[in-house]
The first five atom37 places (N, CA, C, CB, O) and aatype in JSON, in Angstrom:
{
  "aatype": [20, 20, 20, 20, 20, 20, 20, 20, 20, 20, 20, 20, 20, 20, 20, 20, 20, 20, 20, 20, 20, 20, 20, 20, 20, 20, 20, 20, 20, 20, 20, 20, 20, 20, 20, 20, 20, 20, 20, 20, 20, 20, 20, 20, 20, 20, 20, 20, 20, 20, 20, 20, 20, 20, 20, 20, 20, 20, 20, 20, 20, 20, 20, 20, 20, 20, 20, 20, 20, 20, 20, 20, 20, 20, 20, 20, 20, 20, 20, 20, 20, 20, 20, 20, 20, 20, 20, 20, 20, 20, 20, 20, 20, 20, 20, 20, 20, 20, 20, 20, 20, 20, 20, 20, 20, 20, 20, 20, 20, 20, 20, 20, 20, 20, 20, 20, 20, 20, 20, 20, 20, 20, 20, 20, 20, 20, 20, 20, 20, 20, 20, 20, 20, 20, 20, 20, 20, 20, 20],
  "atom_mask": [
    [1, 1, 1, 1, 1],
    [1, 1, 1, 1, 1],
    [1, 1, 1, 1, 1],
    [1, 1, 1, 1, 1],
    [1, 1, 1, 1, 1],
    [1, 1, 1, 1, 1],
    [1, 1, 1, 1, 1],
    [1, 1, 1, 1, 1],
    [1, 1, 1, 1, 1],
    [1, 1, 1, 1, 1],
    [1, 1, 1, 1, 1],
    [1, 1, 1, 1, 1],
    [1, 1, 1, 1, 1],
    [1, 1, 1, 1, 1],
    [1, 1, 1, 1, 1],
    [1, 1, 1, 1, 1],
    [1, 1, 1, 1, 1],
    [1, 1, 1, 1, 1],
    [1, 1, 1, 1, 1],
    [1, 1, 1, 1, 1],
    [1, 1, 1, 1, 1],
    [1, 1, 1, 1, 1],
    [1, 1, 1, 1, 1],
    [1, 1, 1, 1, 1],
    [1, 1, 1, 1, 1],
    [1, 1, 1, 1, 1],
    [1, 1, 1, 1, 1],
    [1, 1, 1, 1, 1],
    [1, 1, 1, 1, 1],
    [1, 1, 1, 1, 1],
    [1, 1, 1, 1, 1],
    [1, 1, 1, 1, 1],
    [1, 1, 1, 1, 1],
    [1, 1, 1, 1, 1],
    [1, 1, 1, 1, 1],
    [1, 1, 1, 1, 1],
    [1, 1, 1, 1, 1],
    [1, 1, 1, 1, 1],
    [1, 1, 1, 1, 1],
    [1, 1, 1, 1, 1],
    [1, 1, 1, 1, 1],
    [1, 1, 1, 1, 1],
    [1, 1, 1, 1, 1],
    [1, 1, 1, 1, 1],
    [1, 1, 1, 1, 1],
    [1, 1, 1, 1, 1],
    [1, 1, 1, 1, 1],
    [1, 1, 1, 1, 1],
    [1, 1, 1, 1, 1],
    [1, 1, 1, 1, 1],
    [1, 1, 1, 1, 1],
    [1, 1, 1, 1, 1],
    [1, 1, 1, 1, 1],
    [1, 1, 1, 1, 1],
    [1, 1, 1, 1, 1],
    [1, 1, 1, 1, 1],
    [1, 1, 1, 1, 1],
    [1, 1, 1, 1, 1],
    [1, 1, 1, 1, 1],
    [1, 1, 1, 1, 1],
    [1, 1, 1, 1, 1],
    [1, 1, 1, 1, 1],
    [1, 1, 1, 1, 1],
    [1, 1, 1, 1, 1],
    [1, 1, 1, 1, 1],
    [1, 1, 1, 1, 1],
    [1, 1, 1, 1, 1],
    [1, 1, 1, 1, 1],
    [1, 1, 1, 1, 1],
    [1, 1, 1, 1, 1],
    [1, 1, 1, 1, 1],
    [1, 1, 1, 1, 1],
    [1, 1, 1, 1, 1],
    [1, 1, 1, 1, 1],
    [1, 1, 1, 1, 1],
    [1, 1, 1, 1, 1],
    [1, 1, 1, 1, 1],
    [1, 1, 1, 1, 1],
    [1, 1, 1, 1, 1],
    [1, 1, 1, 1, 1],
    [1, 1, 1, 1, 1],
    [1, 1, 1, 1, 1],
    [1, 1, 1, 1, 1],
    [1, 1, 1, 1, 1],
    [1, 1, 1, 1, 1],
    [1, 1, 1, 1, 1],
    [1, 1, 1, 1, 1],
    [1, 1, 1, 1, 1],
    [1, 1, 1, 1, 1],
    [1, 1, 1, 1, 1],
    [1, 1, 1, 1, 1],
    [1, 1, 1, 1, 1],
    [1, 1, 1, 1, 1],
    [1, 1, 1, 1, 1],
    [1, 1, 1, 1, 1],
    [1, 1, 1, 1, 1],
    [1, 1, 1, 1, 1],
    [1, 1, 1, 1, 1],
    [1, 1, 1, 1, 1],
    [1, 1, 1, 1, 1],
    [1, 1, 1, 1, 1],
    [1, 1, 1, 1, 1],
    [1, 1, 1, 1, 1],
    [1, 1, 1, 1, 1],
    [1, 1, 1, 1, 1],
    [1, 1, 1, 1, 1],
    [1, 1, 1, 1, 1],
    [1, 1, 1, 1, 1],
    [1, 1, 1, 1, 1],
    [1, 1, 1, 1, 1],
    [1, 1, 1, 1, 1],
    [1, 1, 1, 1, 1],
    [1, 1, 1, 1, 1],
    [1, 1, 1, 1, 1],
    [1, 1, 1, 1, 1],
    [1, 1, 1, 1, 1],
    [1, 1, 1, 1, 1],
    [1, 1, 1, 1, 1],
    [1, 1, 1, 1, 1],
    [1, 1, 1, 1, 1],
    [1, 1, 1, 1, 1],
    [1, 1, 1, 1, 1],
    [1, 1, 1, 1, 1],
    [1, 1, 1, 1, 1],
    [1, 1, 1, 1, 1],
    [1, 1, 1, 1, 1],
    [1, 1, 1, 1, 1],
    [1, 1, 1, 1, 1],
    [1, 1, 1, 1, 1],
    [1, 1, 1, 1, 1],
    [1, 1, 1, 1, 1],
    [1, 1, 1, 1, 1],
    [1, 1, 1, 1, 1],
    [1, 1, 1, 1, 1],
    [1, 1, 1, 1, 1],
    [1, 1, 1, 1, 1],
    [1, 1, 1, 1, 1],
    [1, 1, 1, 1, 1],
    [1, 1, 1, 1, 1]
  ],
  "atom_positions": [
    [[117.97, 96.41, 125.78], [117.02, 96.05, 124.74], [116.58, 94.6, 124.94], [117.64, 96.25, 123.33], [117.44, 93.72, 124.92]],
    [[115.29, 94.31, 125.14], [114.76, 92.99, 124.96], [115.0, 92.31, 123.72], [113.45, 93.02, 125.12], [114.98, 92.88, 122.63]],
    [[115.29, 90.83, 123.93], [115.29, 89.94, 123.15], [114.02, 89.24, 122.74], [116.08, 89.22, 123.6], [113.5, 88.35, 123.41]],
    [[113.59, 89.66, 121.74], [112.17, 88.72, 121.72], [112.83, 87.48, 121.1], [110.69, 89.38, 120.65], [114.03, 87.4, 120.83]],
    [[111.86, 86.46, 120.91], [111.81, 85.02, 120.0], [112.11, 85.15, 119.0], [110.71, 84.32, 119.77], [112.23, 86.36, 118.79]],
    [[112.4, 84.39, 117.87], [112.74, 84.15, 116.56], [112.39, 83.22, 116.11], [113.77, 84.16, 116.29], [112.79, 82.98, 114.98]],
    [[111.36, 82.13, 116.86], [110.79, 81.12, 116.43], [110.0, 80.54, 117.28], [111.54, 80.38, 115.99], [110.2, 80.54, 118.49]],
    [[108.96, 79.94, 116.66], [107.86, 79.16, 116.96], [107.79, 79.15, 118.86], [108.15, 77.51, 116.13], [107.3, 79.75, 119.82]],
    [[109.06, 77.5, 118.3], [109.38, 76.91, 119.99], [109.8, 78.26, 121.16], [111.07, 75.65, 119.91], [109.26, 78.25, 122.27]],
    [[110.28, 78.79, 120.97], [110.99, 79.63, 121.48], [109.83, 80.82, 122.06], [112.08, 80.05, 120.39], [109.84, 81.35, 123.17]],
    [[108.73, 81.07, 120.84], [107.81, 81.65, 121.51], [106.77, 81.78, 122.78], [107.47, 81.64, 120.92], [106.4, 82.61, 123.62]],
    [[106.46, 79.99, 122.26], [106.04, 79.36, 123.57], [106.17, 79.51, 124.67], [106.25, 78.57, 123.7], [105.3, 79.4, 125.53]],
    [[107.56, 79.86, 124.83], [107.95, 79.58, 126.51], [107.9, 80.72, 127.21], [109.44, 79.02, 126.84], [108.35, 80.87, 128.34]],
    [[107.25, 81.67, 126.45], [107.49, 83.27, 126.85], [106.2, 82.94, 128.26], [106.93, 84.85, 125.16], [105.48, 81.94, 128.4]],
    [[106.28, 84.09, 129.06], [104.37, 83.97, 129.78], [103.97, 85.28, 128.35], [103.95, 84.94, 132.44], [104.48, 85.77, 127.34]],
    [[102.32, 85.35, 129.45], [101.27, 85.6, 128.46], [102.24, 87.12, 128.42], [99.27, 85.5, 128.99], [102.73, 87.59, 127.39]],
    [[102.37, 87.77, 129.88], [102.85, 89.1, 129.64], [104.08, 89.56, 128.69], [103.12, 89.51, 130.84], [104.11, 90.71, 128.24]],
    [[105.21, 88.48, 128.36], [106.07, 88.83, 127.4], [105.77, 88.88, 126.1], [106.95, 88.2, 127.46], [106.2, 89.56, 125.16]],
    [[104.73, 87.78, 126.26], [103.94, 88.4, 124.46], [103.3, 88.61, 124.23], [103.71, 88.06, 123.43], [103.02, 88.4, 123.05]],
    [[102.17, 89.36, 125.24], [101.39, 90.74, 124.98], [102.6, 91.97, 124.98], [100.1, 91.05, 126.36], [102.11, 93.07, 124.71]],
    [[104.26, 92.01, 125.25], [104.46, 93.08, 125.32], [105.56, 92.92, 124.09], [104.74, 93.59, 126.74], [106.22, 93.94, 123.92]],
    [[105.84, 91.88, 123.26], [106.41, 91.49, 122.4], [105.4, 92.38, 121.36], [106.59, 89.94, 122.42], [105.74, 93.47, 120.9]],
    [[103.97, 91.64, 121.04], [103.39, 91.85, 120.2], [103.2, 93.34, 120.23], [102.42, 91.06, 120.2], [103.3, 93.71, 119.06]],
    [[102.99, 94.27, 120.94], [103.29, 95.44, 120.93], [104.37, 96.36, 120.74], [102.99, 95.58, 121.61], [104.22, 97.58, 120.82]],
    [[105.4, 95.82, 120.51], [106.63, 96.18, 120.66], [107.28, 96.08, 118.73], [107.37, 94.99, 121.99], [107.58, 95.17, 117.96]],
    [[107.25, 97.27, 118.67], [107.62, 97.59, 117.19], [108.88, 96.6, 116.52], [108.14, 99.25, 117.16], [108.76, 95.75, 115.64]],
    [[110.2, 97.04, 117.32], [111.07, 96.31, 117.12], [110.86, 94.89, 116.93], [111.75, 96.54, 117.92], [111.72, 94.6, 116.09]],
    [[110.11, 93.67, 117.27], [109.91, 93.03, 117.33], [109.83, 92.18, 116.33], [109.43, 93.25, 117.83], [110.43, 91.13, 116.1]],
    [[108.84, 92.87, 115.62], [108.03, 92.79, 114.16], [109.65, 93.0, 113.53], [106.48, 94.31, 113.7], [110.43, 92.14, 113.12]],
    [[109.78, 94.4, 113.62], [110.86, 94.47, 112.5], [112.38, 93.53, 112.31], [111.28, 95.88, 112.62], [113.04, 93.64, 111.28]],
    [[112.8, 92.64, 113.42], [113.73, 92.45, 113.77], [113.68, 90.64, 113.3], [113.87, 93.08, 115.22], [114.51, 89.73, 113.26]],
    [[112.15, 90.8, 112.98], [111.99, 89.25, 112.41], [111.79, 89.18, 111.02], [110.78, 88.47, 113.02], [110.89, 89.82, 110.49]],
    [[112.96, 88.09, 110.07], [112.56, 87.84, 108.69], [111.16, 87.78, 108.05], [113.04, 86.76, 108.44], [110.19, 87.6, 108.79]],
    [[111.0, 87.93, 106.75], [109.67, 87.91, 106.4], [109.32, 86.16, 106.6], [109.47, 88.61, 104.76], [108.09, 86.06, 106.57]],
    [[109.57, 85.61, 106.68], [109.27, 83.89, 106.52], [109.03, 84.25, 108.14], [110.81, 82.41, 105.85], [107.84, 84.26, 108.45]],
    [[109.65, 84.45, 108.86], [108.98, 84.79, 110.59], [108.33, 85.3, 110.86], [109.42, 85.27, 111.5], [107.73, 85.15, 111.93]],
    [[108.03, 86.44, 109.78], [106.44, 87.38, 110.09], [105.81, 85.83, 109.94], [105.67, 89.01, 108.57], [105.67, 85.05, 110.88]],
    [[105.53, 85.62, 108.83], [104.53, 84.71, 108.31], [104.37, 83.38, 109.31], [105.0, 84.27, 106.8], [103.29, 82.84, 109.55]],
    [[105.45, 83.06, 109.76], [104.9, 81.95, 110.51], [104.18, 81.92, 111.89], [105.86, 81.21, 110.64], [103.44, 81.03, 112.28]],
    [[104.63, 83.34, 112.7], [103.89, 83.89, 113.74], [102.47, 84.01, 113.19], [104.49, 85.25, 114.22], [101.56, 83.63, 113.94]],
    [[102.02, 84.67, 111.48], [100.9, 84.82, 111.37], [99.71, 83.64, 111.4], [100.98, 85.45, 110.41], [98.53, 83.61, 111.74]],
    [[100.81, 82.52, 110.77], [99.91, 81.38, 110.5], [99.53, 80.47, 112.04], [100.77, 80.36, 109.3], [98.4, 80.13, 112.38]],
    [[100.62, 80.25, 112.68], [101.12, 79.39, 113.69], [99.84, 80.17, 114.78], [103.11, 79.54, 114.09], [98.77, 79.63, 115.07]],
    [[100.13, 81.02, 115.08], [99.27, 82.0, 116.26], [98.11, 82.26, 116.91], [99.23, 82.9, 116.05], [97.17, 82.87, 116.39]],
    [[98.12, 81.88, 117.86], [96.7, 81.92, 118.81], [96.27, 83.06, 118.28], [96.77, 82.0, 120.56], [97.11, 83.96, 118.27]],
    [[94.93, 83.38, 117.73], [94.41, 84.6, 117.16], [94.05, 85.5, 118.21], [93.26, 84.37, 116.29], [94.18, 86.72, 118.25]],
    [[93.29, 84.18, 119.62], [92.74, 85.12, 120.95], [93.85, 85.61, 121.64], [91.83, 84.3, 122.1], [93.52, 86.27, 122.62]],
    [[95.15, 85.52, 121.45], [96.5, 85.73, 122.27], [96.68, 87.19, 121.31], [97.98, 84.21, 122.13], [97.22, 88.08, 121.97]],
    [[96.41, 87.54, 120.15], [97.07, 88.02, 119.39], [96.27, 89.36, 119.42], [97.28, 87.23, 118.19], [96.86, 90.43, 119.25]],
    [[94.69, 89.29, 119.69], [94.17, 90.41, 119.8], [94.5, 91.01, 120.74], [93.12, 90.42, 119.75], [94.34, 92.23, 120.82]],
    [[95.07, 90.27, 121.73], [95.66, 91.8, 122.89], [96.43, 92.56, 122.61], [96.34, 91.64, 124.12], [97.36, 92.21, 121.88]],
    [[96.34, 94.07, 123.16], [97.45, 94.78, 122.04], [97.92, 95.18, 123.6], [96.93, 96.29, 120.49], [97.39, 94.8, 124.65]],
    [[98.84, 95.88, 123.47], [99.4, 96.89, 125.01], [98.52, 97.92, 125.0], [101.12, 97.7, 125.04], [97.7, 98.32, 124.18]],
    [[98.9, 98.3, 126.21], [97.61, 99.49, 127.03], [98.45, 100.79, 125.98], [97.77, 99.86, 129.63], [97.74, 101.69, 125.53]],
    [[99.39, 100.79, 125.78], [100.37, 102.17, 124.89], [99.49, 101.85, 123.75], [102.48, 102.03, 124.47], [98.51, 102.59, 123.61]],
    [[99.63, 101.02, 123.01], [98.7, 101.29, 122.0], [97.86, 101.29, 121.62], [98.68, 101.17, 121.51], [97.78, 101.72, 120.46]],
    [[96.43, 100.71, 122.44], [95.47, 100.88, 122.78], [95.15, 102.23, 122.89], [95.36, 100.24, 123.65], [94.24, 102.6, 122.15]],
    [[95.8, 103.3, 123.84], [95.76, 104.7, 124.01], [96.05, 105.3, 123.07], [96.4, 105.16, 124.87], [95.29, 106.27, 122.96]],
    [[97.01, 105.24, 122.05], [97.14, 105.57, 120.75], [96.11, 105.65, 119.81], [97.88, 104.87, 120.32], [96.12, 106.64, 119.08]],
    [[95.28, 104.88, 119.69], [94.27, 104.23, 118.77], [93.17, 104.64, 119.59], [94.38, 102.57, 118.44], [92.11, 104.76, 118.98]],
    [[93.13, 104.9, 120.93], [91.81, 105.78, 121.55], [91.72, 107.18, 121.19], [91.8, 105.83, 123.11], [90.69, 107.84, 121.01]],
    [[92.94, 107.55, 121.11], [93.34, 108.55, 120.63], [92.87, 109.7, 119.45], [94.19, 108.1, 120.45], [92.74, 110.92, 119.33]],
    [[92.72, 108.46, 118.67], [92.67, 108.63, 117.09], [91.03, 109.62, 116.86], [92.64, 106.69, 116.17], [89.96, 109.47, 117.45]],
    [[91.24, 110.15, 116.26], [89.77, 111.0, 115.3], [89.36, 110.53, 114.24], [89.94, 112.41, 114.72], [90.19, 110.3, 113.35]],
    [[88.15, 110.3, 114.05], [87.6, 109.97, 112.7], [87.33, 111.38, 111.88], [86.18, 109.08, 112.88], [87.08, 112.52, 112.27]],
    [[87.52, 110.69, 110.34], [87.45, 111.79, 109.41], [86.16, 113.32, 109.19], [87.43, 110.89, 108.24], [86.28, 114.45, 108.71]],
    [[85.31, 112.75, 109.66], [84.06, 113.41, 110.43], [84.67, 114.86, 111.14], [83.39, 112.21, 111.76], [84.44, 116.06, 111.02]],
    [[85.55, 114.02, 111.94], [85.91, 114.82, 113.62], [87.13, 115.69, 112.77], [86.71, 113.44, 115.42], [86.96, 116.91, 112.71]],
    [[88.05, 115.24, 112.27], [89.44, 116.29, 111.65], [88.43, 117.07, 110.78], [91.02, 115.39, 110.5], [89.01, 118.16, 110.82]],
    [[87.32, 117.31, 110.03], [86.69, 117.86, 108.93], [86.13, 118.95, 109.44], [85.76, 117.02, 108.25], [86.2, 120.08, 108.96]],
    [[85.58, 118.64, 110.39], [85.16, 119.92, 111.7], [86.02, 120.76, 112.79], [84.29, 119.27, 112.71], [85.72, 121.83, 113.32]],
    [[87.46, 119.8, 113.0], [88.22, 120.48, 113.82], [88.44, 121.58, 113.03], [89.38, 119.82, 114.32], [88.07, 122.72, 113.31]],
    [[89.27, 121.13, 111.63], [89.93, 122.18, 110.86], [89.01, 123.15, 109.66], [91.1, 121.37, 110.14], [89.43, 124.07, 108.95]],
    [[87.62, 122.55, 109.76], [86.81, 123.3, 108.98], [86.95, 123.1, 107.35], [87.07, 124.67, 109.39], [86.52, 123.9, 106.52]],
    [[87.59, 121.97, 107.1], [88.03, 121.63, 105.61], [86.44, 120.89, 105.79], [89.82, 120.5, 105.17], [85.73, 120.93, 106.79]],
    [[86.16, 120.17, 104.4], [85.21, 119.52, 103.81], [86.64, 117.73, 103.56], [84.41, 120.75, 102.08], [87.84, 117.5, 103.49]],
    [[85.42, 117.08, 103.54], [86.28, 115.81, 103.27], [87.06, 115.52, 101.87], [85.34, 114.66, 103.43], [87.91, 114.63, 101.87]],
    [[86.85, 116.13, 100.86], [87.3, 116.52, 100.02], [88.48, 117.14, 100.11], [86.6, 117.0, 99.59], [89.39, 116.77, 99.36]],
    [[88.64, 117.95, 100.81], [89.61, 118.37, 100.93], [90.65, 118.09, 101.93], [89.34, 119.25, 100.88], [91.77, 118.6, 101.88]],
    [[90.22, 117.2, 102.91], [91.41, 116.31, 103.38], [91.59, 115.5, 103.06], [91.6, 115.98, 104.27], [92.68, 115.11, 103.48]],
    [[90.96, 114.62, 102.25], [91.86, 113.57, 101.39], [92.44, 114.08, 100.46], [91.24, 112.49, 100.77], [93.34, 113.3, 100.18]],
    [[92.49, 115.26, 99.55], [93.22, 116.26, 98.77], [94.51, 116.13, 99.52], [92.56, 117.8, 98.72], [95.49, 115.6, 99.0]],
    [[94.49, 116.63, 100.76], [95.74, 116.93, 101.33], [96.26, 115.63, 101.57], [95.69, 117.81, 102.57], [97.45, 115.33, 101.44]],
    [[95.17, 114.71, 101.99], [96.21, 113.54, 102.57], [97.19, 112.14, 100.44], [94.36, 112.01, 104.22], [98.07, 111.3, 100.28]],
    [[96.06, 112.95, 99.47], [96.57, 112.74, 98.33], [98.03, 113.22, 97.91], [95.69, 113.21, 97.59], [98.77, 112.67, 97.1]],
    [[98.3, 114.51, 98.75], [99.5, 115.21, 97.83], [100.42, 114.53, 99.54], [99.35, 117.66, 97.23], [101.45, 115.19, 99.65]],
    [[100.33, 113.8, 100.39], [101.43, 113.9, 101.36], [102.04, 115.04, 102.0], [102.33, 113.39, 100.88], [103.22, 115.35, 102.2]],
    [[100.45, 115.79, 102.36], [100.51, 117.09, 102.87], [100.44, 117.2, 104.75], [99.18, 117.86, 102.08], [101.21, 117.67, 105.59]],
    [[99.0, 116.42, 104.83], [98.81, 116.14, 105.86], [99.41, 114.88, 106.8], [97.77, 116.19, 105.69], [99.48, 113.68, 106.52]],
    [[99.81, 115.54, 107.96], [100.84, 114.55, 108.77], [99.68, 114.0, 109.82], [102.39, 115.46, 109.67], [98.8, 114.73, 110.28]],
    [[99.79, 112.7, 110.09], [98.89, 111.77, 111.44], [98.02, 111.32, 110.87], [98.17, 112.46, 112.76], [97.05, 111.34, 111.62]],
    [[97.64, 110.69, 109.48], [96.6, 110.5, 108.99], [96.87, 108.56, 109.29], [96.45, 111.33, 107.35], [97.95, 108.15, 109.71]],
    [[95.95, 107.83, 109.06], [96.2, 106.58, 109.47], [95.0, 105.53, 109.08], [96.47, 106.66, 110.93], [93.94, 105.89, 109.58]],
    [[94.94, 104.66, 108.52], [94.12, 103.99, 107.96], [94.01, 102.76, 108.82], [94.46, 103.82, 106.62], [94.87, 101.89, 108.74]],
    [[92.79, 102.64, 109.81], [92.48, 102.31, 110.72], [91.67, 101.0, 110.54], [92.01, 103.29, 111.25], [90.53, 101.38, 110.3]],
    [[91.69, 99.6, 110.54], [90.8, 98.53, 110.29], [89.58, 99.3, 108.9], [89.98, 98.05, 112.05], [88.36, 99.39, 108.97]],
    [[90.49, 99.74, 107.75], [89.55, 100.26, 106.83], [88.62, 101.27, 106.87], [88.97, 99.49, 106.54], [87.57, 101.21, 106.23]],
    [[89.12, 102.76, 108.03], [88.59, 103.67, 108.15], [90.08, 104.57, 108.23], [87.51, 103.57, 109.24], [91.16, 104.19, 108.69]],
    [[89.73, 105.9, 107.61], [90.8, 106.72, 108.3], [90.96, 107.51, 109.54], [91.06, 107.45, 107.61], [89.87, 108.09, 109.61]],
    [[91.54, 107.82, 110.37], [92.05, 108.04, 111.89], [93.24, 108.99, 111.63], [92.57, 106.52, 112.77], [94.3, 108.65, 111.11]],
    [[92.97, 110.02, 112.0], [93.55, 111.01, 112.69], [94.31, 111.27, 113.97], [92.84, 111.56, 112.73], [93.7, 111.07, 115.02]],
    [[95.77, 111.75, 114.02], [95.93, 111.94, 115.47], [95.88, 113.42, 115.55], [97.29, 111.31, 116.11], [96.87, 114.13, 115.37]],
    [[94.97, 113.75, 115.75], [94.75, 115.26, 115.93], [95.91, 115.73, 116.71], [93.35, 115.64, 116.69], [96.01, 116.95, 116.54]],
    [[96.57, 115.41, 117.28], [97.81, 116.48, 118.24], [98.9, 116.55, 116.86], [98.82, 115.43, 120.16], [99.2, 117.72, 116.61]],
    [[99.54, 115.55, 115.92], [100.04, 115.84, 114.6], [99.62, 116.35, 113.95], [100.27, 115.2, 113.98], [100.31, 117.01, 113.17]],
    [[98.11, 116.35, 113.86], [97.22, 117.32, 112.48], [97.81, 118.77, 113.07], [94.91, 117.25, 112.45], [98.49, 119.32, 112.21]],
    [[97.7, 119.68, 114.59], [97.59, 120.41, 115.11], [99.16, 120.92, 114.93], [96.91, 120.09, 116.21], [99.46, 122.08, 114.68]],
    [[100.08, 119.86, 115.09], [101.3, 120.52, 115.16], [101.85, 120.63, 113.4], [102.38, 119.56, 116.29], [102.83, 121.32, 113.11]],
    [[101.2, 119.96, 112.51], [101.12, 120.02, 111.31], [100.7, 121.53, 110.46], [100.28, 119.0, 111.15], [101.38, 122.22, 109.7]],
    [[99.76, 121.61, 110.78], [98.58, 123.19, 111.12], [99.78, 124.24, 111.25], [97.34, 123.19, 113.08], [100.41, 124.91, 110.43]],
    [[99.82, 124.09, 112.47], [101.18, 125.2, 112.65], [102.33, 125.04, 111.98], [101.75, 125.26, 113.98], [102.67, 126.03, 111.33]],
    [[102.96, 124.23, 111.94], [103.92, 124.0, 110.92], [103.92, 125.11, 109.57], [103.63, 122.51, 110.46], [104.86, 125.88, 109.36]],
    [[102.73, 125.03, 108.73], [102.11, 125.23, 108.07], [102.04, 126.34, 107.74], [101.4, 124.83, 108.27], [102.1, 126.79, 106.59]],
    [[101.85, 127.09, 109.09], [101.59, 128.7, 108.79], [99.84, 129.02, 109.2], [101.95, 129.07, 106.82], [99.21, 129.9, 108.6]],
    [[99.26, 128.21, 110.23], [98.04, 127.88, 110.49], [97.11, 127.46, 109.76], [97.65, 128.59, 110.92], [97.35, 127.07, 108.62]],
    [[95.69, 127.45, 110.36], [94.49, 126.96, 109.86], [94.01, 128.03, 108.36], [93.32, 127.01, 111.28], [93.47, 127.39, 107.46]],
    [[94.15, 129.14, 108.16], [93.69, 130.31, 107.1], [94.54, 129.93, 106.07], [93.92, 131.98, 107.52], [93.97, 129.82, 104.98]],
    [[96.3, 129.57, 106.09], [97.22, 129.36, 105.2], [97.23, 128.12, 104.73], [98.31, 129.65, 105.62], [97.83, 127.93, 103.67]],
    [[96.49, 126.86, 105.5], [95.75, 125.69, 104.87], [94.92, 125.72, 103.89], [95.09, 125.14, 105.62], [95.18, 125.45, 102.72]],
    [[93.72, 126.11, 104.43], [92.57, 126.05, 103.65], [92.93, 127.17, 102.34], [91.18, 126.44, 104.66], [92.27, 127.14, 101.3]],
    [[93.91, 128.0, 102.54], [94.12, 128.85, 101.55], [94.8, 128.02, 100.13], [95.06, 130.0, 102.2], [94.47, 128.19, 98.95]],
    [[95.93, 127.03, 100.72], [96.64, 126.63, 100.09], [95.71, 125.44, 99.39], [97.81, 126.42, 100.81], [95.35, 125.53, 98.22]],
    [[95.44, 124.56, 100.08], [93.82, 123.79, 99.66], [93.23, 123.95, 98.72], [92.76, 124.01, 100.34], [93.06, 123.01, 97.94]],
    [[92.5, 125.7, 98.39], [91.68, 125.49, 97.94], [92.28, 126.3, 96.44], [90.5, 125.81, 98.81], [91.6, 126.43, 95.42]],
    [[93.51, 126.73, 96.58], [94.13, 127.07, 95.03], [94.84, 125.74, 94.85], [95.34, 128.57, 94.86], [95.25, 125.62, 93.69]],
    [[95.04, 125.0, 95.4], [95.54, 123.49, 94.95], [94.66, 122.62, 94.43], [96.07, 122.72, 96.0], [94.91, 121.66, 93.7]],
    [[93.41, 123.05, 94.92], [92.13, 122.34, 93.96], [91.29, 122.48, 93.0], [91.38, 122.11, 94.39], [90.68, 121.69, 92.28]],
    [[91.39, 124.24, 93.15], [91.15, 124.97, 91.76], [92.39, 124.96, 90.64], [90.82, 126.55, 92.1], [92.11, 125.06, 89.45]],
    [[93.52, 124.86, 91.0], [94.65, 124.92, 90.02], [94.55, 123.04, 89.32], [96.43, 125.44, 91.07], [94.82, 122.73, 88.16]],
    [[94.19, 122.28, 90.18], [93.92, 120.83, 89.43], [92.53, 120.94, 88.77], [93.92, 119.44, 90.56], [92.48, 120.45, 87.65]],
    [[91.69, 121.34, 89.13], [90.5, 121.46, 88.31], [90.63, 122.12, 87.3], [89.52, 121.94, 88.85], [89.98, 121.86, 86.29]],
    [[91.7, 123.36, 87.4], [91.49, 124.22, 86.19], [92.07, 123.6, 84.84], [92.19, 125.62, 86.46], [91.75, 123.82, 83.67]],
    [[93.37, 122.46, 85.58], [94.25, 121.96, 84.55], [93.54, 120.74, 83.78], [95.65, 121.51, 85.21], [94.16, 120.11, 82.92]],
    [[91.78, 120.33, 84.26], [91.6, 119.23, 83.7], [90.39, 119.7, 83.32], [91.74, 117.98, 84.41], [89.75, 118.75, 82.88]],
    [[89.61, 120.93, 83.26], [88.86, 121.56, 81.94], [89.92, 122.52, 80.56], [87.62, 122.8, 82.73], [89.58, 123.22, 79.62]],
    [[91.25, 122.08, 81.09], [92.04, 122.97, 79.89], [91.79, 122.17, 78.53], [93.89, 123.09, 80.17], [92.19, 121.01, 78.53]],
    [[91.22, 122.62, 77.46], [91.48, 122.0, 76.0], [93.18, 121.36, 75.97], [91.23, 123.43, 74.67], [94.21, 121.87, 76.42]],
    [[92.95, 119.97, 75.21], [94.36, 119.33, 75.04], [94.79, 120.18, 73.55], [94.29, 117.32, 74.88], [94.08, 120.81, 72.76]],
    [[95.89, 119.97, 73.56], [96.56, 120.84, 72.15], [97.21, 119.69, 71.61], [97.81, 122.28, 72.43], [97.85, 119.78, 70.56]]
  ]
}
């Protein structure tokens, strides 16, 4: 297991490649106090910081916009944020203020599921059963 930095000085001395592969590197983040998030945030070359690793770069190439999952699976957008409301739908991801899809999780999600017919089935009595409960007269 790599040792990343824990401070400032210490960061410095890395080359560029240990902390382009630091900054990519999950553990990293997690393994540093919150006062160390923060000072990497403040302290930090911003142009050093936009490099991400080629792994997650491909990850995030990866990704589908809400458009693209609405047509894979034939739902309406409505109804995948329905699903992604109840913590139904798995790979969903909120992307620089867009949502992103990893369609190979939506897919293995799907199946999970009982397929694409037992979705939209479940969907759409989950949205008529909330609609129905909020034209009910209160007593």
């Amino acid at each position: 297991m790599r040792k990343y930095p824990t401070n400032w000085n210490s960061w410095t001395e890395l080359t560029d490649q240990e902390r382009r592969n630091a900054l990519g590197d999950v553990s990293f983040w997690a393994n540093l106090t919150e006062r160390q998030r923060q000072s990497f945030v403040d302290d930090a070359d911003w142009q050093e910081l936009r490099h991400v690793s080629e792994a997650k770069q491909a990850k995030l190439d990866s990704l589908v916009t809400l458009d693209e999952i609405c047509q894979h699976l034939g739902l309406s957008a409505v109804q995948v944020y329905w699903l992604m409301s109840t913590r139904k739908l798995a790979g969903a991801f909120l992307v620089g203020g867009a949502w992103k899809f990893d369609r190979k999780k939506v897919d293995q999600w799907v199946e999970r599921s009982g397929g694409i017919d037992a979705v939209r089935k479940d969907v759409e009595a989950q949205i008529e059963k909330h609609r129905a409960a909020q034209q009910a007269p209160a007593h």
